[in-house]
N, C-alpha and C positions, 0 to 999 in steps of 0.2 A: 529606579524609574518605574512608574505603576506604566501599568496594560496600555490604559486609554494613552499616556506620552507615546507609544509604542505607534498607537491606531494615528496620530498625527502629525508623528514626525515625518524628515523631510527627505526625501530620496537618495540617498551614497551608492557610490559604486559599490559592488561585492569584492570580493576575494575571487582571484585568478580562475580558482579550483570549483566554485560556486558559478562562476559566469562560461566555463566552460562543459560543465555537467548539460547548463540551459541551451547552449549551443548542439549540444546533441542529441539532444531529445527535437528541437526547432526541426531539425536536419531530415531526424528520421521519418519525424510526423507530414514535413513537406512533401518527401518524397513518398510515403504510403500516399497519402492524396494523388501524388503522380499516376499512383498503380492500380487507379479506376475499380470497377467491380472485382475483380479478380486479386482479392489480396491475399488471401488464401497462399496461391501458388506464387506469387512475389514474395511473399514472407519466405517460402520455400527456396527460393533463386537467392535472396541475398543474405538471408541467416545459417541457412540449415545443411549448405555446404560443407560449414565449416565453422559448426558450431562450439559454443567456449569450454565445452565438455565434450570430446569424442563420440560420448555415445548417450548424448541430451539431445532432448528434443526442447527447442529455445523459440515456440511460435508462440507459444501466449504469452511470454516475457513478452517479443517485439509485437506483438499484435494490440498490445494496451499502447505503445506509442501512437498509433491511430485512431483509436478508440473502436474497436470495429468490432461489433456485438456479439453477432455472430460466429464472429470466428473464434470466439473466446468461449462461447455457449458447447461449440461444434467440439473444440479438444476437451473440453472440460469431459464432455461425453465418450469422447474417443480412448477405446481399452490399450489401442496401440501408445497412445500418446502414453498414459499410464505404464507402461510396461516398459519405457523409458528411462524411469524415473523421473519423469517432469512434474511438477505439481505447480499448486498458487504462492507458495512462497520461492525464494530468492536462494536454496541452498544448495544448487546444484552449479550455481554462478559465484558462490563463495569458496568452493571444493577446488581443491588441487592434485592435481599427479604426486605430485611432489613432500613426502611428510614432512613440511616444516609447518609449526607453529602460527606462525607471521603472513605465510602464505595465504591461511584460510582464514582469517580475522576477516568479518563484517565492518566497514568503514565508513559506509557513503550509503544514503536511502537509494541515489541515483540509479540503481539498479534495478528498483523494488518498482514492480508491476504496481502496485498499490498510489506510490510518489508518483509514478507517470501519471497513472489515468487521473490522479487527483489536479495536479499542476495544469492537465488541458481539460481541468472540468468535465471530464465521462462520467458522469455518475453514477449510469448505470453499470457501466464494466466494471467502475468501483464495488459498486453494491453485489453485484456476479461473485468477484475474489473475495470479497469478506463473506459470502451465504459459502461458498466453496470451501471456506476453511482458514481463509488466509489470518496471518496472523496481525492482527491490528495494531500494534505498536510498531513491530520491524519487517512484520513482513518477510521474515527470518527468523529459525529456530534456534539458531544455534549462539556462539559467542557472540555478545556486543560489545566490540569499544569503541563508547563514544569518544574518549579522548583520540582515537584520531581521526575523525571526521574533521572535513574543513574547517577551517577557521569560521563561525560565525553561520554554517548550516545548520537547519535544522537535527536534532536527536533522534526523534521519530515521527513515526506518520502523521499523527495527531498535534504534532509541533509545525509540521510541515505545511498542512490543511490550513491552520490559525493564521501563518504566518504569508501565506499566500494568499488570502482573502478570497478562498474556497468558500460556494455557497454553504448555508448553514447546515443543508443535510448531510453533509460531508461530516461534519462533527459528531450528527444526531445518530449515526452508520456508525462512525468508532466508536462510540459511547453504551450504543447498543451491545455489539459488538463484542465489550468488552475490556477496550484501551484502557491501559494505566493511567491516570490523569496526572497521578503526580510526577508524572516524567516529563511532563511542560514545566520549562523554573526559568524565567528570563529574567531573576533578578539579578543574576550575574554578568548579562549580556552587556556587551560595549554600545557605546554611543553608534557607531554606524551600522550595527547590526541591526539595533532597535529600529535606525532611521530606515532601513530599506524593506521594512513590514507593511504589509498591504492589508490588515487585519479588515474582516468582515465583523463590521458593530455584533450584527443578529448573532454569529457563529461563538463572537465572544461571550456574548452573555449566558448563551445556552451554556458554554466551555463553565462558567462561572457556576452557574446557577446547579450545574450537573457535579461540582468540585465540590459546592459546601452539601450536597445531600446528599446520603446516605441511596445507594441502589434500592431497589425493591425487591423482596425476597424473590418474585417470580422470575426477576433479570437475572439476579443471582444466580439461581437455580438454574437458566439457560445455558449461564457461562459453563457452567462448572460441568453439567452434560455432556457438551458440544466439545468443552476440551479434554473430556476422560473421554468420549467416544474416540476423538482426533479425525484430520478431517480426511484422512481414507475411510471413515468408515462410517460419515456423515449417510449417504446413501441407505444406511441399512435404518435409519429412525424408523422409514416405512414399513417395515417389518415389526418392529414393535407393538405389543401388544398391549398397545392403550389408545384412549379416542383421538380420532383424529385433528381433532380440535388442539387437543397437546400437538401432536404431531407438525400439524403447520404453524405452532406456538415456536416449537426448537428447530423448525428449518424457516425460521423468519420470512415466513410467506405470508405473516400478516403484515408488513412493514413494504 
């Protein structure tokens, strides 16, 4: 089935595992709304108790459920947060006590800071975790198997964005960015999975037009920067000793 069948087909239900991922994100994002200016310290009261890691700090995970800028600007900045081990990817939520194998397997986006803020359109807290570091495809460093992700979910972020009919600059951010492209492949995808895509025309063409061309040596050259620095130690670009002009070239401050 080509892309555009995809852009027009007809609405189906999901899979159990995919409709109840969406239910919990609804949940959380409701209730952050509940918790007025002050989200800060409600992220504190209902995550940080009794967070999924003993000794993780999990406020800018549940802070992209709201989309709320600020407080996502404020930990990024915060040395305590850091010293946690918390960062902009998903791998402190994939970790276990436990050394089994099976335990730590990456499975679901549904976790990924990245899927949320995308799914309720933040574009800026999206744009925040990828200039932070985050990793554009999973959003997680570590092992991926897609073969157990739900039936009929997205594979990664950039699959996730298309398929949810995310504005277009959603795309133009992982592209920049540095996303796999060839890890979108929906030629294998079933009849109702294709039907339940809400593909954004603009985002797909872009997705299109950015597949058959070749990067540009200077993108290139960001990527490859930005992932040998790694994003602890994105910060220190400013210390480098070249024009500034580079400078806000490889911390995508002209974008």
């Amino acid at each position: 089935m080509s892309d555009r069948d995809a852009v027009n087909g007809s609405s189906l239900p999901g899979s159990a595992e995919c409709q109840q991922q969406e239910e919990e994100v609804e949940a959380a994002a409701a209730a952050g709304a509940r918790a007025g200016r002050d989200l800060k310290e409600w992220l504190r009261e209902q995550f940080c108790d009794s967070p999924i890691e003993g000794s993780e700090d999990t406020r800018l995970h549940d802070a992209t459920y709201v989309g709320d800028l600020d407080t996502i600007a404020s930990l990024l900045r915060e040395d305590n947060f850091r010293r946690h081990g918390a960062d902009v990817d998903v791998n402190h939520h994939v970790s276990s006590r436990v050394s089994v194998p099976a335990a730590r397997r990456f499975t679901s986006l549904g976790v990924c800071p990245l899927y949320i803020s995308s799914a309720y359109q933040h574009l800026q807290c999206f744009k925040l975790l990828l200039k932070a570091g985050a990793n554009p495809d999973y959003n997680y460093w570590g092992q991926v198997d897609v073969t157990a992700f739900p039936r009929g979910s997205p594979v990664c972020v950039l699959d996730a964005v298309l398929r949810h009919g995310c504005d277009a600059q959603f795309v133009k951010l992982l592209i920049d960015f540095g996303a796999n492209l060839n890890l979108v492949n929906w030629e294998g995808l079933d009849a109702e999975t294709m039907g339940r895509m809400k593909v954004n025309e603009e985002a797909l063409q872009i997705f299109r037009a950015a597949k058959g061309t070749p990067r540009t040596l200077t993108s290139s050259c960001r990527i490859v920067i930005r992932r040998a620095l790694g994003k602890f130690r994105l910060h220190l670009i400013q210390t480098l000793p070249i024009p500034d002009t580079v400078k806000i070239f490889l911390l995508h401050e002209d974008t």
